[in-house]
C-alpha positions as CSV (number, residue, x, y, z in Angstrom):
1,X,83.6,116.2,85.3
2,X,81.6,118.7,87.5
3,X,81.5,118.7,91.6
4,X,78.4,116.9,91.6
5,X,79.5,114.1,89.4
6,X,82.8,113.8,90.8
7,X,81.0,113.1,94.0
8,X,78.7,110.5,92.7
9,X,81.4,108.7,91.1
10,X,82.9,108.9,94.4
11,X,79.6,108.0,96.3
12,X,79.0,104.8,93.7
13,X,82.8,103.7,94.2
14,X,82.9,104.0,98.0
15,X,80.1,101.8,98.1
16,X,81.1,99.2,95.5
17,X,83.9,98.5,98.3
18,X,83.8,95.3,100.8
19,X,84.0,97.5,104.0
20,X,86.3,95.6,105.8
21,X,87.4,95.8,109.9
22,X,90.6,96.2,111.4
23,X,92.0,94.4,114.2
24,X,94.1,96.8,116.9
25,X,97.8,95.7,117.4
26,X,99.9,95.6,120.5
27,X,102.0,98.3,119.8
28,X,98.9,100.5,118.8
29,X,98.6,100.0,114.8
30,X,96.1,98.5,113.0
31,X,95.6,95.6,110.9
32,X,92.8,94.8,108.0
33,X,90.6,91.8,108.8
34,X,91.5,90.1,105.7
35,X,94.7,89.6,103.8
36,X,94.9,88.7,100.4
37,X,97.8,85.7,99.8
38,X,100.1,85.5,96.7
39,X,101.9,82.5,97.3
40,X,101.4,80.8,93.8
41,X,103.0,77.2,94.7
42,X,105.2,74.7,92.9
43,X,105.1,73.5,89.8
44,X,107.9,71.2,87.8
45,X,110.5,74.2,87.9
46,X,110.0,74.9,91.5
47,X,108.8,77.8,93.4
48,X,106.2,79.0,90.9
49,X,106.0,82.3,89.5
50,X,103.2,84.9,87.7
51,X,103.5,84.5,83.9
52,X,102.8,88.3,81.9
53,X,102.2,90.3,85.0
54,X,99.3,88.1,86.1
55,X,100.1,88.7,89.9
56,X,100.1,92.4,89.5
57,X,97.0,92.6,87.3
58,X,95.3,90.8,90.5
59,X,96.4,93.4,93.2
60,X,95.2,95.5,91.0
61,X,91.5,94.2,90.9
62,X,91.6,93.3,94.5
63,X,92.6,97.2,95.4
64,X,89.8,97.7,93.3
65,X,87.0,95.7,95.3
66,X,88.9,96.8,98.5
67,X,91.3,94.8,99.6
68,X,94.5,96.6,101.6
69,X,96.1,93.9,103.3
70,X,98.5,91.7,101.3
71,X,100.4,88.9,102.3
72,X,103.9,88.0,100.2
73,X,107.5,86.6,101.5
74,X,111.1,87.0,100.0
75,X,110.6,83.4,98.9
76,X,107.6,83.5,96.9
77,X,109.4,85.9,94.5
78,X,106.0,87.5,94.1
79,X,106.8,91.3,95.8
80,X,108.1,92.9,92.8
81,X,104.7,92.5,91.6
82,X,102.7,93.6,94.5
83,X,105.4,96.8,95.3
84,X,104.1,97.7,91.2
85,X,100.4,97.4,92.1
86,X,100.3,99.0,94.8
87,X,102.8,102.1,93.6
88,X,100.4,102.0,90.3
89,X,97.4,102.6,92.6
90,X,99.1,105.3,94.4
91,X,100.1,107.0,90.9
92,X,96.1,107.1,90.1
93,X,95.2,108.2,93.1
94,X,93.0,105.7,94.3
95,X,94.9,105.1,97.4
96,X,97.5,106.2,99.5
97,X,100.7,104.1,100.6
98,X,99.0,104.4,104.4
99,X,95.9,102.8,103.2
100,X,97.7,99.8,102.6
101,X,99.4,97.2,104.5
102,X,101.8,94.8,103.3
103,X,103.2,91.7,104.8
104,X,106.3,90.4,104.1
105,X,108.4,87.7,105.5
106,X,112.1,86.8,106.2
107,X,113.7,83.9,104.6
108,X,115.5,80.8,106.3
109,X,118.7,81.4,104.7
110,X,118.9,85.0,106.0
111,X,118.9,84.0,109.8
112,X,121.8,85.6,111.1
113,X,120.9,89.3,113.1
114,X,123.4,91.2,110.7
115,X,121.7,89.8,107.6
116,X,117.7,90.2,108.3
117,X,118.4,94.3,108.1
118,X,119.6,93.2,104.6
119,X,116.8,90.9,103.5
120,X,114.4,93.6,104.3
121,X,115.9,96.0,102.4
122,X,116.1,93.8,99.1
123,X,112.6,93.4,99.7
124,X,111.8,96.9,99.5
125,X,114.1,97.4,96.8
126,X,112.0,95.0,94.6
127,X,108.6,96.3,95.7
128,X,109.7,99.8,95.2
129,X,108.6,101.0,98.5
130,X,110.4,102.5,101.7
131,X,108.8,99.9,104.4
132,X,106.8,97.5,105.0
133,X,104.0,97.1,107.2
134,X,104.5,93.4,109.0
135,X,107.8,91.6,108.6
136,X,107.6,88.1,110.4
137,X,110.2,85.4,110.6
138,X,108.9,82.7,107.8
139,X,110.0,79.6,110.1
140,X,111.9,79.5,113.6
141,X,114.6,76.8,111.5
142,X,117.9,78.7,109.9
143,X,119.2,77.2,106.8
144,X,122.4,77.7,105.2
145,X,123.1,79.3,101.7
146,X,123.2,75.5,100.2
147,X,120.0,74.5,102.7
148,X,122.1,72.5,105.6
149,X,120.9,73.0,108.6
150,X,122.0,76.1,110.1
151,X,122.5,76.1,114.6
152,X,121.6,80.4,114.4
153,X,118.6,79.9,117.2
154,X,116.0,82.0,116.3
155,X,116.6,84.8,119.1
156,X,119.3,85.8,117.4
157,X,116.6,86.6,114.2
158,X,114.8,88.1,116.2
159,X,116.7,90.7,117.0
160,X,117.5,91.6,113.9
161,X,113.9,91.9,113.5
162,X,114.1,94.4,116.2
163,X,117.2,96.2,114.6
164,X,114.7,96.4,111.1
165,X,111.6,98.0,113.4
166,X,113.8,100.4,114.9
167,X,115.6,101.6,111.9
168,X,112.0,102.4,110.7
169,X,111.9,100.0,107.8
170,X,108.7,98.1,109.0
171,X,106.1,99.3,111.3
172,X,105.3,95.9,113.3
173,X,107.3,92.5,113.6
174,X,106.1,89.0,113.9
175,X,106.4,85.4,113.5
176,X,105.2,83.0,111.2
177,X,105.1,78.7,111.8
178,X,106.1,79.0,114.8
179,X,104.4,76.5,118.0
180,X,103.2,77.8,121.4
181,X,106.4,77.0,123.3
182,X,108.5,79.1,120.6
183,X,106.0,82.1,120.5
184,X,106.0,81.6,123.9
185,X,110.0,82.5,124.0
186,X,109.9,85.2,121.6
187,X,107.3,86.7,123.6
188,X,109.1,86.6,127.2
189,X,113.2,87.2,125.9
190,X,112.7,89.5,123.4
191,X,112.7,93.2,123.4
192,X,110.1,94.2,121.6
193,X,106.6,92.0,121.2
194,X,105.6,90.1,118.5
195,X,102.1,91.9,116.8
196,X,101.1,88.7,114.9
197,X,102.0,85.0,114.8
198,X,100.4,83.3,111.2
199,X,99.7,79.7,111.3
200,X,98.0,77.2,109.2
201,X,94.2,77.5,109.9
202,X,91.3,75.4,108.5
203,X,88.5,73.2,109.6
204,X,91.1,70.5,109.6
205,X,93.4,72.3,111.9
206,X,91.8,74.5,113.9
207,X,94.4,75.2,116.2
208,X,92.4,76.4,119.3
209,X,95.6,76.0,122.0
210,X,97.9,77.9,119.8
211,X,95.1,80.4,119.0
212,X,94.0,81.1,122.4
213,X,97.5,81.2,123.8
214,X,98.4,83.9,121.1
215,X,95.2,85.8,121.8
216,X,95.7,85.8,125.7
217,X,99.1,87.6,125.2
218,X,97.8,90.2,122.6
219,X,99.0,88.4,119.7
220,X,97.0,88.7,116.4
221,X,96.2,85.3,114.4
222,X,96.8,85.1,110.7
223,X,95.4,82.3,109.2
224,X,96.7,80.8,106.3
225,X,95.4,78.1,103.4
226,X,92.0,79.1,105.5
227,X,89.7,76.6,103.1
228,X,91.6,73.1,103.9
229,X,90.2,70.3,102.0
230,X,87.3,72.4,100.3
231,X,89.5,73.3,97.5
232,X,92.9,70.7,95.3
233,X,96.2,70.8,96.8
234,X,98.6,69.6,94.4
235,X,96.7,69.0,91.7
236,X,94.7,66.7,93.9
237,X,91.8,66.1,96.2
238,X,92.3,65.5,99.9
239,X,90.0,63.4,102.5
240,X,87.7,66.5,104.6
241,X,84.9,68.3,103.9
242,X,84.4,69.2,100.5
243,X,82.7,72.2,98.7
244,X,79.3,70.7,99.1
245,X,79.6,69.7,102.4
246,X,76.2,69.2,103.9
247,X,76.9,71.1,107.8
248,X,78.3,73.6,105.3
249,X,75.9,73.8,102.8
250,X,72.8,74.3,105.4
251,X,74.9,77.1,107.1
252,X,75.4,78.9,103.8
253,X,71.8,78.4,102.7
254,X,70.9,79.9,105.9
255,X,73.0,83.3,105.2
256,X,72.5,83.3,101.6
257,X,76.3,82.8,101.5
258,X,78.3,80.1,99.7
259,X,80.6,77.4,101.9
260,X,83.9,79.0,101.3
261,X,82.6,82.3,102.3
262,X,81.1,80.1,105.8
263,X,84.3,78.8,106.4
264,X,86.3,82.5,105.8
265,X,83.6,84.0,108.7
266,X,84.5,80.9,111.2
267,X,87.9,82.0,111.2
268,X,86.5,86.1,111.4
269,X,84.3,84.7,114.2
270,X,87.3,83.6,116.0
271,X,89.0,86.9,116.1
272,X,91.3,85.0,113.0
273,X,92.5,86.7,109.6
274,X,92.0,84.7,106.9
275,X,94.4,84.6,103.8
276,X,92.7,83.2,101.1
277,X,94.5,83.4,97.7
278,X,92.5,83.3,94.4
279,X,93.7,84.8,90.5
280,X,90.0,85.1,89.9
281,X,87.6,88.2,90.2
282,X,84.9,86.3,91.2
283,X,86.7,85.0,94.0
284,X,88.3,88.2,94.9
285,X,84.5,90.2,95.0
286,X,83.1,86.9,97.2
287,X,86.6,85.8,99.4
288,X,86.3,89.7,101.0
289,X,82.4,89.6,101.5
290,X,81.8,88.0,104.5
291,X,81.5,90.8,107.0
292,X,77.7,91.3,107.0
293,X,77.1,88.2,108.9
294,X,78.1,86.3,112.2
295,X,78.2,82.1,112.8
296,X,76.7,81.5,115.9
297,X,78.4,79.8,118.8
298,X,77.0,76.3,117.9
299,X,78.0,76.9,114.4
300,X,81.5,77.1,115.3
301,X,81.9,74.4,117.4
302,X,80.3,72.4,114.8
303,X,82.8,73.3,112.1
304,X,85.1,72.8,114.9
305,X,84.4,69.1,115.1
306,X,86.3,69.0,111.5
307,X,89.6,69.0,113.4
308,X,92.2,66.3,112.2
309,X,94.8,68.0,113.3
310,X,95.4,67.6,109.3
311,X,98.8,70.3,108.0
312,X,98.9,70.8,104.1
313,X,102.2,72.4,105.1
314,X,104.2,70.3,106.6
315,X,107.9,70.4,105.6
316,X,109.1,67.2,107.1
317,X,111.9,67.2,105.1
318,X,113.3,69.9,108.0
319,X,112.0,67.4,110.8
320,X,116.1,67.1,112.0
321,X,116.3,71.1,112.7
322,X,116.3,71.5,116.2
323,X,113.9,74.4,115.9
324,X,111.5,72.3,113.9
325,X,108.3,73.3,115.0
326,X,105.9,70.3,114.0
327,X,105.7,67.1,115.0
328,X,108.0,64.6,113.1
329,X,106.9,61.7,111.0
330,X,108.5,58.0,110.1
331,X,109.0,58.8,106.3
332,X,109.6,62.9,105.6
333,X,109.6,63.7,102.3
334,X,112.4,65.2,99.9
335,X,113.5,68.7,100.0
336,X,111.9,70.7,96.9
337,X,114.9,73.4,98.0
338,X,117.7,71.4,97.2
339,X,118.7,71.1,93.6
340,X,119.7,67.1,93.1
């Protein structure tokens, strides 16, 4: 290929790419708008997992249409795959291992401050990598090997997230499920400040305290299962506003968008990255374009007015952990991490 056609293939592939925004951090990095998620559920065998490189083939694609922020944890046994993609895209030369940030996050069983230096590295060893971007704590609540209920208070995670950012192996710490009073902890004992807290965020939940509180201290929001009741959970439908939603629907209409792209740009339009997941490249091209168009103030607050206070994730079966973040229920349900 000549010059001149290297640099229209270059033109045409630049602008095939969602152009996507990043956020400014605390400590002076920066974070991609959008995150792509890669938790892939349960099924009948447990945690699920991606079947013939499926989960790779996806990072793939989504580098592809311009997504560089991906969101994994130890526990969803889905970095291996992601660590591949994104080395593979490298390799080509499509991208460069600074054009991409990757999320991780530290399991409950690995709680104590000598073992999270650990738990990071066995990350990286699977993804093939030398750091990670974002390492959060997955929950505030410490679990033994055999899932009791470990007494390790969180502080003492967190400076082992500390130890990990200083020995270079990721670039930013945060949390993840934690409340306002716990963030509120990390934030005035530890050492270093949290960059992000990620929460559960939908039309159902929208969080505003928890938000704004994380916001007024410099705290980015990460917004995860952003489309609530719009799409099944467990194989089933839940009450809420649906796909075809009529507040939704006229909003769309009115930006030539479709509902689930509406709700993605409420959480944009509140200074929120959304984590949608999807294993389709349809959704992949429309999750990402939503950032050539604004709600308007009355448009959130109507969307707002969804609020249920309604959690899909809500492990009650923790509720006894002192460091349970959630509000606790009459009936929690059974543990899907311990083997019967």
């Amino acid at each position: 290929m000549d010059v001149i056609g290297a640099l229209v293939c270059f033109v045409l592939m630049s602008t095939a790419l969602a152009s996507v925004p990043k956020y400014k951090l605390n400590n002076g990095r920066e974070i991609p708008a959008i995150a792509l998620g890669t938790f892939l559920g349960f099924d009948e065998r447990g945690m699920a997992k991606s079947q013939n490189k499926q989960l790779r083939d996806v990072i793939l694609e989504a580098i592809d249409v311009g997504y560089r922020h991906f969101d994994t944890a130890s526990v969803y046994e889905t970095e291996g795959e992601i660590g591949e993609a994104v080395r593979m895209k490298i390799d080509e030369g499509v991208v460069q291992r600074e054009d991409i940030f990757i999320t991780t996050k530290l399991w409950n069983t690995h709680h104590k401050r000598e073992q999270v230096v650990k738990a990071l590295n066995e990350s990286l060893q699977k993804m093939g990598l030398n750091y990670v971007d974002l390492y959060l704590m997955h929950w505030p609540i410490g679990l033994n090997e055999d899932y009791s209920h470990s007494d390790v208070d969180y502080m003492e995670t967190w400076r082992g997230l500390e130890d990990a950012q200083r020995l270079g192996l990721t670039k930013s710490i945060g949390v993840s499920n934690f409340n306002k009073d716990q963030l509120r902890r990390v934030i005035e004992e530890g050492n270093i400040k949290p960059v992000v807290i990620e929460i559960e965020i939908h039309p159902q939940i929208i969080q505003k305290e928890l938000v704004d509180y994380a916001q007024s201290q410099g705290v980015v929001v990460m917004g995860f299962s952003p489309f609530g009741s719009l799409v099944m959970r467990y194989g089933m439908h839940f009450p809420g506003p649906k796909l075809d939603n009529p507040l939704l629907v006229e909003i769309a209409d009115k930006y030539g968008k479709t509902t689930p792209q509406v709700v993605l740009r409420w959480l944009v339009d509140r200074n929120v990255i959304p984590i949608p997941k999807t294993l389709k490249y349809k959704r992949l091209k429309e999750n990402i374009n939503i950032f050539d168009f604004e709600l308007t103030s009355e448009e959130i607050e109507k969307i707002n007015e969804f609020d249920t206070k309604t959690r899909y994730t809500f492990p009650s079966f923790w509720q006894t952990h002192p460091y349970y973040p959630f509000e606790r229920i009459d009936n929690p349900i059974a543990d899907p991490f311990v083997k019967n």
